[in-house]
N, C-alpha and C positions, 0 to 999 in steps of 0.2 A: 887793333883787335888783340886784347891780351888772351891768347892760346890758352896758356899754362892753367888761370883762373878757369875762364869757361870749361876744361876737361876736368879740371878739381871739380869745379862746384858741380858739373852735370854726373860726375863718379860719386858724388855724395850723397844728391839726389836717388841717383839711382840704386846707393845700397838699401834703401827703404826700400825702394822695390822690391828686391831682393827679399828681403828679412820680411815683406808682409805678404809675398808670395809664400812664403812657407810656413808663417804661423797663419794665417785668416785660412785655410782649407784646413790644418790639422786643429784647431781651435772647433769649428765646425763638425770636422769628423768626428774629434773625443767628443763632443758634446752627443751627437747621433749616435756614439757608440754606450753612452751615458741612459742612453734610453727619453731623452730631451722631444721634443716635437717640433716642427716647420717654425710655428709660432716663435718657440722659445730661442730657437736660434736665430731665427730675424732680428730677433731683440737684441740678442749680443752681435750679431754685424751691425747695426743699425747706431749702437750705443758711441762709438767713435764719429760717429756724426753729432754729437752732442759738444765731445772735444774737441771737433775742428771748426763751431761756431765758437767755442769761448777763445780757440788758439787765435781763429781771428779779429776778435774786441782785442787782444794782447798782444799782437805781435808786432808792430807799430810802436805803441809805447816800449816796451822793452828795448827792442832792436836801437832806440833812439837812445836807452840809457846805460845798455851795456855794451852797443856795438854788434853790424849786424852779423859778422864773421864770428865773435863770442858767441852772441845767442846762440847760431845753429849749433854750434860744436856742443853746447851747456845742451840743447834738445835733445840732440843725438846722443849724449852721454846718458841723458837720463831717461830718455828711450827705453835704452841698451839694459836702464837695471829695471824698469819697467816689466819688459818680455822676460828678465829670468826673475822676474815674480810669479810670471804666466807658470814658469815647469815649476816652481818650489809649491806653489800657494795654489791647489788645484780646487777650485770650489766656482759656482757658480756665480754667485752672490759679488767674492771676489773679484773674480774676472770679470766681473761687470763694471767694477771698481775700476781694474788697470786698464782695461780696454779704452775709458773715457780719458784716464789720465794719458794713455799715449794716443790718444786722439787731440789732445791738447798739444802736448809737445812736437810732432811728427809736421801737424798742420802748420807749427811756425818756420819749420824747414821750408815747406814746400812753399809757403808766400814767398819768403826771403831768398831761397832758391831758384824759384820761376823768376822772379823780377831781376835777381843777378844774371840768370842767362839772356834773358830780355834785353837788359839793359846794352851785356857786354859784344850782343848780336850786331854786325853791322845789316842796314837795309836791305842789301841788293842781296844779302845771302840769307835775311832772317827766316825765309820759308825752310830754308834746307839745316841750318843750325839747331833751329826749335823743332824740326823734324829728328833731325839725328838728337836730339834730347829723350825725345819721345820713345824714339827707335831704343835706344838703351833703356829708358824705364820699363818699359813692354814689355824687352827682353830678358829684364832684371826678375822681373814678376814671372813670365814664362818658366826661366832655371827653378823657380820656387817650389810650385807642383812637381817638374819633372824630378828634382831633386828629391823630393819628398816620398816617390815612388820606389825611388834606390832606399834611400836611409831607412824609411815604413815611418810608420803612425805610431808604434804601441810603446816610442818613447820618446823622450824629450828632447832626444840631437836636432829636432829642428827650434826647439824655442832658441839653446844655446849657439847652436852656428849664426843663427840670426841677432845674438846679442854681441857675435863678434861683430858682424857685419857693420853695424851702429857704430861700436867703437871705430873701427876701421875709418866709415867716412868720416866722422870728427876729424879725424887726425888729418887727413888730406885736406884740409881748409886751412892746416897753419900756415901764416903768412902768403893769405891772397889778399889781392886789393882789386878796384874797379866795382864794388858794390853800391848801389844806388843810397841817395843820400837820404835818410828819414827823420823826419821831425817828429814830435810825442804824437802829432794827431793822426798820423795814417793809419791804416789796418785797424781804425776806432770802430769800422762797423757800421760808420755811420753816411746817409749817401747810398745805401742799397737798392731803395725804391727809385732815386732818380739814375741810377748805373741801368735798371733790368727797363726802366720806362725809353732810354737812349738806345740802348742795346739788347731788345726783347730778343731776338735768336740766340744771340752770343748767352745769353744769361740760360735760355730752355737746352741748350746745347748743351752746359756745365752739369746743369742739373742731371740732365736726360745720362750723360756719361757717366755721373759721379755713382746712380743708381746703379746703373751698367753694371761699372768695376766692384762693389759692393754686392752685389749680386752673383756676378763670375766667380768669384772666388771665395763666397761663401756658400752659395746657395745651389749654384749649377753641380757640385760635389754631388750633394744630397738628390737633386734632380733628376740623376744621370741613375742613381742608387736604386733609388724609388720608382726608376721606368724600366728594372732588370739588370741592369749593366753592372760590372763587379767595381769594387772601388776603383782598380786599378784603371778600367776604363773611363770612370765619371772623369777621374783625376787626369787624363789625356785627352778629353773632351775640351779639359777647363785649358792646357797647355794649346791644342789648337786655335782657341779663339785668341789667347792671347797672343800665337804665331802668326794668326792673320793681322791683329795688333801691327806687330810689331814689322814684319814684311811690307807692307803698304805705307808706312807712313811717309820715308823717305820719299816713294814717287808722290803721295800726296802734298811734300813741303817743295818737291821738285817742281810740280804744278803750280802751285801757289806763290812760286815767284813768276810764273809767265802768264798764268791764265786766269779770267774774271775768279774769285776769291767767290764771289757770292753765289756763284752755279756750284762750283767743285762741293760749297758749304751744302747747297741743296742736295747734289747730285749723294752726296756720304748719306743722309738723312734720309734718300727714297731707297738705298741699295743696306740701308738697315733695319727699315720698315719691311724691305720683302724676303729679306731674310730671316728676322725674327717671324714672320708665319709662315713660311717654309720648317721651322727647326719643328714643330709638332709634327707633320706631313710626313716629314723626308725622316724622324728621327730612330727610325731602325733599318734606314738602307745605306748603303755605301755615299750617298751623296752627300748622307749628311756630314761629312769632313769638311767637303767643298764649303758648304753654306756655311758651317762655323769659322772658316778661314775670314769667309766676306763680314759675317755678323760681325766678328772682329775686329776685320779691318775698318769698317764704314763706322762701327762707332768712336773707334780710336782716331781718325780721321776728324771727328766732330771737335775732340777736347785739343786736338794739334791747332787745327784753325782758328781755335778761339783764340788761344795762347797767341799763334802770329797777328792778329788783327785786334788786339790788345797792346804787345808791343811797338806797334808801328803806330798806335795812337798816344801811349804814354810816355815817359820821362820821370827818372827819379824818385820822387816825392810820392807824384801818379801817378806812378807804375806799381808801386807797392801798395797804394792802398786800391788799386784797380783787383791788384791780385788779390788781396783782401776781400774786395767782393766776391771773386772767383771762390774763396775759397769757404765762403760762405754760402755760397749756392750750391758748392761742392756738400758740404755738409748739411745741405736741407734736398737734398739726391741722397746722398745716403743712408738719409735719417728715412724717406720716405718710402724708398725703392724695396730693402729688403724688408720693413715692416710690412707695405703693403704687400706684396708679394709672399710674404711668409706665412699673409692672413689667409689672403687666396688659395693658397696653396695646399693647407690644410683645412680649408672651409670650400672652397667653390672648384679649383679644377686643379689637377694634376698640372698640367701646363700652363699653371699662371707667369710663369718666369717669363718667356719669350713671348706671351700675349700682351705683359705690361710692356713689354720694350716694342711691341709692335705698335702698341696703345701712343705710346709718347712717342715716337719716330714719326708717326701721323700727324701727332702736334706740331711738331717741330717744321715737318714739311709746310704746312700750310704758314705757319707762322712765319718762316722766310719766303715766302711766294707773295702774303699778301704786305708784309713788312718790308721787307727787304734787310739793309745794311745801312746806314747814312753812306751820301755820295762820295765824302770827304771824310777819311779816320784819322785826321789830324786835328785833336781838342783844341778848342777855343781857351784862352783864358778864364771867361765866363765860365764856358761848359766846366773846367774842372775847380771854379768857385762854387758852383751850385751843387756839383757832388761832393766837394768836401763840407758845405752846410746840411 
């Protein structure tokens, strides 16, 4: 188990967090404070899901021709001047521009990232390793908001401290090794429909999360605004959910090395679902901290366990272009979640946010109930011929 790399690559990982904990909520606010509508800012959270379907047709090939350790560092540089376009170049139009462009680059991190930690995971500890991954991205995102509540909104310190953050992980990647090995064809994109037809939960999981997190921290701001609460409250609404994130994961990777993997999967799924229609209910009395800790935690829970039961099925080659599907179903959740939800939102109800997430948590239950998991997550050679045609 090489230590050094895994704490590299999961600290690198994790400055994204970081840096889109702090611009995706003030991105959202100036825009709300721009006079902008539910609508319009759906569209701009939504627009980075456009860049992490093309990151993942690209990141496969690249990684194979420049090296997967270069690419990231090349990402996250260009990242970094990415977001201090965001404070220079303030216009809508624009930012609609860079948002997809660092939806492109960000996403080739996070393939080539997951599957380095994956890879470098041994078994007997992969539940608790890819937990404590998780556990620091969660938390990375958490610092974001509450950060943001120190510095304020009405300037740019948070585009630029996030532009160091980018720089920053780059540089902790010089000279690691133990990265999975990639050929030109992986992360091609291609193999989608037979990845979600093997692995129907695991694929509604990704999705159901990627809207989640796309939604938290763009949309739950504005939610929190528009139901009375001052910003400074929406903005610690948005830090609780991600504190229950990030608090649970660990016992949920703790679990997931002892206990059936396909209940624990269920069990996050039902205790997300009753959470999200609890937050209308309960959302002007003291309880509702509680439930946003759980809303939190059980969907953060979802996108952990995918990750561990991906790993323990893949290798190398398949492990990156696995996460390549991930990361494209990542991107068709986020494309979908805060559009629909933006549309709702300002067309049908005040509480569209936690009704869609109750909406799909429903899906999801039943889909592992009557699905399940395959008995065996060890690929066939076939199996990963049919997904790479």
């Amino acid at each position: 188990m090489r230590w050094g790399a895994y704490s590299a690559v999961c600290l690198s990982v994790i400055s994204i967090g970081l840096a889109l904990g702090l611009t995706m909520p003030l991105v959202s606010l100036r825009l709300e404070g721009w006079g902008y509508g539910s609508f319009a800012i759906g569209v701009m959270a939504a627009t980075p899901a456009v860049g992490v379907l093309l990151g993942a047709m690209l990141a496969g090939r690249l990684a194979a021709r420049v090296g997967t350790r270069r690419l990231m560092q090349l990402c996250l540089i260009s990242g970094a001047f990415s977001v201090g376009l965001l404070a220079v170049l303030q216009s809508y139009p624009i930012w609609i521009a860079l948002r997809l462009l660092i939806g492109v680059q960000l996403t080739v991190v996070f393939i080539l990232g997951e599957s380095w930690i994956n890879q470098l995971a041994v078994e007997k500890w992969r539940g608790r390793l890819v937990a404590l991954y998780g556990t620091g991205y969660a938390l990375s995102q958490l610092s974001g908001p509450v950060l943001l509540t120190f510095i304020g909104t009405a300037d740019d310190r948070g585009f630029w401290i996030s532009v160091g953050l980018l720089v920053g992980g780059s540089l902790l990647l010089l000279g690691r090794g133990g990265a999975p090995k990639v050929d030109p064809h992986s992360a091609s994109g291609r193999g989608l429909f037979a990845f979600c037809r093997k692995l129907p939960a695991i694929a509604w999981a990704v999705v159901l999360f990627a809207g989640f997190e796309a939604m938290i921290l763009t949309l739950l701001p504005v939610y929190g605004v528009r139901q009375g609460f001052t910003q400074a409250v929406a903005l610690a609404m948005v830090s609780t959910v991600v504190v229950g994130d990030a608090l649970l994961q660990l016992p949920i990777g703790w679990l997931a090395d002892r206990i059936s993997r396909q209940s624990l999967f269920k069990g996050c799924g039902i205790v997300l679902l009753v959470s999200s229609l609890g937050i209308p209910l309960l959302l002007h009395s003291p309880a509702i901290w509680p439930v946003l800790v759980l809303f939190g935690a059980s969907a953060g829970g979802l996108f952990t366990l995918s990750l561990i039961l991906i790993g323990e099925r893949y290798r190398d080659d398949a492990l990156v272009r696995a996460n390549a599907h991930i990361a494209q179903l990542w991107g068709i959740g986020c494309l979908i979640g805060p559009l629909a939800t933006g549309a709702a939102s300002q067309w049908i109800s005040g509480h569209a946010l936690p009704l869609i997430m109750a909406l799909g948590a429903a899906g999801f239950v039943v889909l592992v109930s009557c699905r399940g998991l395959p008995s065996t997550m060890q690929a066939t050679d076939a199996e990963l011929q049919q997904e790479r045609s």
